[in-house]
Structures are given as C-alpha cells and as structure tokens.
N, C-alpha and C positions, 0 to 999 in steps of 0.2 A: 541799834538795829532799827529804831523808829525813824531813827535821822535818813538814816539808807533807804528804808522805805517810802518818806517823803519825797526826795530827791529823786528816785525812778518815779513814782506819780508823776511830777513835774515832767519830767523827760517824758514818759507816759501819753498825758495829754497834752503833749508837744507847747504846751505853756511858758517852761521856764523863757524864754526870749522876754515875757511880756513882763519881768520883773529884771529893776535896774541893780537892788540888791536882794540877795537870797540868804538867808540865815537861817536855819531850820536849828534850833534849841530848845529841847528839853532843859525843863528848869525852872529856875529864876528868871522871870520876868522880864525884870527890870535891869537886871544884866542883861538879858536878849536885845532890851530898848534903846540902853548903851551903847550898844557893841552898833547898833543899826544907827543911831544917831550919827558916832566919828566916824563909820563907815562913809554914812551920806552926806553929813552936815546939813539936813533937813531938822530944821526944829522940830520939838517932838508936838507942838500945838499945829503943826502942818500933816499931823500921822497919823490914822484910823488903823486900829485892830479890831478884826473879829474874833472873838472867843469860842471856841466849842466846848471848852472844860465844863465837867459838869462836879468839878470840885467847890466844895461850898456856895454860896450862892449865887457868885455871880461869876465863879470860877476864877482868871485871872486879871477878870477887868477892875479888879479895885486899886492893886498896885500899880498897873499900866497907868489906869488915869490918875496915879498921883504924881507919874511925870508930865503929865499934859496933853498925855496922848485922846483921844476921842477914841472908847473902846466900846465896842457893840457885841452885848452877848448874844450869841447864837448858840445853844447848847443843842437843836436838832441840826446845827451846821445851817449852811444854806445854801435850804433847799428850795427856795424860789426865788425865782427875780426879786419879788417884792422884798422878801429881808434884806436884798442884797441893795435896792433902788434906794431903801427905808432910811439903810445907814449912809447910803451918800448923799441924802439927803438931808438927813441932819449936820451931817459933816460942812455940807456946803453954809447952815444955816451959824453954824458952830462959831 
C-alpha cells in the first residue's frame, strides 16, 4: 500500500520524468541498492540516499553505506534547500 502511495506522489508532483530509475521498496536496503545498481550499472560510490527512517539511529544509512553508497540522514525529511544543497555537497566533495 506504501509502494502505491509513493508512486501516485511521484505522479502527483508530476516528478517521476526527473528519475531515470524508480524503485520504491520497503525493506531491505541493500536489496533495494542491488536491484538499482543492475538496473543502472551506476556504481554504488556514484549514489547518494537520503534517509528519512527514524528507525535506530541513523535509520537505513548504515547498511546503504556499507555498499558504498554516500547516505544522508534526514529523519525531519527535507525540508529545506539547505539539507538538500548540504548533501550534494558533500556528495560532490565525497
């Protein structure tokens, strides 16, 4: 039901075009990273996730980054530019 709910958001704020793959999974992580990696054949040291989990502490970014991925928690989301500049910014620096 959350998956279907994402997917209209997207559609929603007429967004989806601006992503080249779309995965929406509950779950395992690092299956989701998988599954987007042979999707894209983008290395995962080329991938930034934001997290909004507010499971343990730093939600899902501990797993994420033990593929390589560059993962920024955001547990209020984000909700300014600045979180959002913050992470690209380290990303770039990464």
């Amino acid at each position: 039901k959350s998956v279907d709910w994402a997917h209209n958001l997207l559609d929603q704020f007429g967004i989806r075009d601006l992503f080249h793959y779309v995965e929406i999974f509950p779950g395992d992580k690092q299956k989701h990273f998988a599954n987007l990696q042979t999707a894209s054949g983008i290395p995962y040291d080329k991938m930034l996730f934001f997290d909004d989990a507010r499971d343990g502490r730093y939600g899902n970014c501990v797993p994420v980054s033990q593929l390589g991925v560059l993962a920024a928690h955001t547990p209020g989301g984000i909700y300014t530019e600045t979180v959002f500049h913050t992470a690209i910014q380290a990303f770039k620096e990464w």
